[in-house]
C-alpha positions in Angstrom: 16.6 3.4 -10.4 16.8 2.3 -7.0 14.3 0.0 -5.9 13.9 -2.3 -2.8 12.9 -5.8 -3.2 9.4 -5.9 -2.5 8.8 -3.3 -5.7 11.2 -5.1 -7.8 8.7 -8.3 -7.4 5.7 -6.5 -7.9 7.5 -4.8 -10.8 8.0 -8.0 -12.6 4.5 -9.8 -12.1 3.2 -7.0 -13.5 5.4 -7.0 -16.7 5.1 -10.9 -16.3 0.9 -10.8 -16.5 1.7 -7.9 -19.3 3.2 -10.4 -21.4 0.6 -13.2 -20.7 -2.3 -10.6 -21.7 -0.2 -9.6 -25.0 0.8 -13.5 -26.3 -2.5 -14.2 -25.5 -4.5 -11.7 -26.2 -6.5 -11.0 -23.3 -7.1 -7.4 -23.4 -10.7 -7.8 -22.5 -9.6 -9.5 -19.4 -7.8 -6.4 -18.1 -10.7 -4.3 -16.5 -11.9 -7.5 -14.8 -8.5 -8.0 -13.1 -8.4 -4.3 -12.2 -11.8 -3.7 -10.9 -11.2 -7.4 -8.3 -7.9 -6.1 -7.7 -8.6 -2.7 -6.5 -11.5 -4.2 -4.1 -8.4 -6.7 -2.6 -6.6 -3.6 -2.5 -9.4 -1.6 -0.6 -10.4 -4.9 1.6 -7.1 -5.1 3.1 -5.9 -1.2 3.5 -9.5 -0.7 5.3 -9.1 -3.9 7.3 -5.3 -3.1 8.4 -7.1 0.8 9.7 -9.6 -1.3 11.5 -12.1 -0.2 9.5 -14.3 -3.8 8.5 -17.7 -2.6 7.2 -15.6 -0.2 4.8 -13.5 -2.7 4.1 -16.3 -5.1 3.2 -18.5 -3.1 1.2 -15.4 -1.7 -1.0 -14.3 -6.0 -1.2 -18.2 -6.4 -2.6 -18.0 -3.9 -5.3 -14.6 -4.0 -6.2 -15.1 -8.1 -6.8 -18.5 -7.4 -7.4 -18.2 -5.0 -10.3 -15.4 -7.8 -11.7 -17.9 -10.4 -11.9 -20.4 -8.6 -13.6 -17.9 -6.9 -15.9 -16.9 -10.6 -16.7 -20.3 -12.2 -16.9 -21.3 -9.2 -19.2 -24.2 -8.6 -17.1 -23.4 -5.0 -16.1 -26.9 -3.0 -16.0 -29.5 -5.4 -14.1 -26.1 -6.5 -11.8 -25.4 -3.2 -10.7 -28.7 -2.8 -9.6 -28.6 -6.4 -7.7 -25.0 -5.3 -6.0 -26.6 -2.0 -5.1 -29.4 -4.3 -3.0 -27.1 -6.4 -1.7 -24.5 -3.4 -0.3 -28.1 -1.9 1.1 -29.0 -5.2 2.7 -25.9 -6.1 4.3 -24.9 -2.5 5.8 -24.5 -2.8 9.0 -23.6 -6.4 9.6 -20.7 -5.6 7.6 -18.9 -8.0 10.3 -21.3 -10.8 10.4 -21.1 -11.2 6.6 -17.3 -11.5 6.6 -17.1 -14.0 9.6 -19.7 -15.8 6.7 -17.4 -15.5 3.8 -14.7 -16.5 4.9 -16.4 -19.7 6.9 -17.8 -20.7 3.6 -14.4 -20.3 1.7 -12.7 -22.4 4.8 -15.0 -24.9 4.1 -14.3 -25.2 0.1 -10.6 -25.7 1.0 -11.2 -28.3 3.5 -13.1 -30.4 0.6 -10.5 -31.4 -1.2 -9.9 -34.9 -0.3 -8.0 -37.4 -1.6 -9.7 -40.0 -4.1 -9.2 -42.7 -1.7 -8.9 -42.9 1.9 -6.4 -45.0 4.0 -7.4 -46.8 6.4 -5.5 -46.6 9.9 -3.3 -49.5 11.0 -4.5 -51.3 14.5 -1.5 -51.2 16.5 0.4 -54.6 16.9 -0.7 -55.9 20.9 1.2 -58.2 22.8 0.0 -60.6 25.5 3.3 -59.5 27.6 3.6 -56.0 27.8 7.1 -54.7 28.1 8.1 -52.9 30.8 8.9 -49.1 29.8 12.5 -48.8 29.4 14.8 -45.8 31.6 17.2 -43.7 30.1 19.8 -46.5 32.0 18.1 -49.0 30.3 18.2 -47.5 26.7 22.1 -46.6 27.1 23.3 -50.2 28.0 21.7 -52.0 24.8 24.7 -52.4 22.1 24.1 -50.7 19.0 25.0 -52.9 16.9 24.4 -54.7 13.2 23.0 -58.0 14.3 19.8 -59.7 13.6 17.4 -60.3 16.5 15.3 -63.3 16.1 11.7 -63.0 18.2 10.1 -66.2 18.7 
């Protein structure tokens, strides 16, 4: 079997998450991980055609479906998804340029537990002259120790 790179990679993440699912016994988790991976799927085929609002609407019930698949909540959620798909159509656009704002901003929170403060830089009551390309090629490189008084 002759396959190129990028199916050989797929090829083993899929065996890979295969395993994961079988030592683990996630089985329940595999129609959750479908359902969000075909909306990716249909997000960025539709997107790459130009198409936004049909991307958007098949990211909302592709993920959509995952989460309620997940949270168990499938009957009433359905129901909530269909209001939302009705409400949004149209702006299709304006709710992505939302999205991904939002999700821009919860990467951007994760800060440090401390925060350095900046150095002041050192100041001089003689400022030194700037130094030419002359200038910089004459000094000796060497080893010694200059003492500044």
């Amino acid at each position: 079997m002759n396959l190129n790179q990028h199916q050989a990679r797929r090829t083993g993440i899929l065996l890979i998450a295969l395993g994961i699912v079988a030592i683990f016994n996630l089985w329940w988790l595999l129609p959750t991980a479908l359902l969000a991976f075909a909306g990716i799927t249909i997000y960025r085929r539709e997107k790459l055609l130009g198409h936004t609002n049909r991307a958007v609407q098949g990211a909302l019930w592709g993920l959509g479906l995952a989460l309620l698949v997940l949270l168990k909540f499938i009957f009433p959620g359905v129901l909530l998804l269909g209001g939302v798909s009705l409400l949004i159509r149209g702006r299709e656009p304006e709710v992505e340029a939302r999205v991904w704002a939002t999700l821009g901003r919860l990467g951007r929170r994760r800060t440090p537990a401390f925060t350095a403060q900046p150095t002041p830089p050192a100041y001089s009551a003689h400022p030194a002259e700037p130094m030419g390309v002359e200038q910089r090629e004459k000094q000796p490189n060497s080893s010694e120790t200059i003492r500044l008084h």
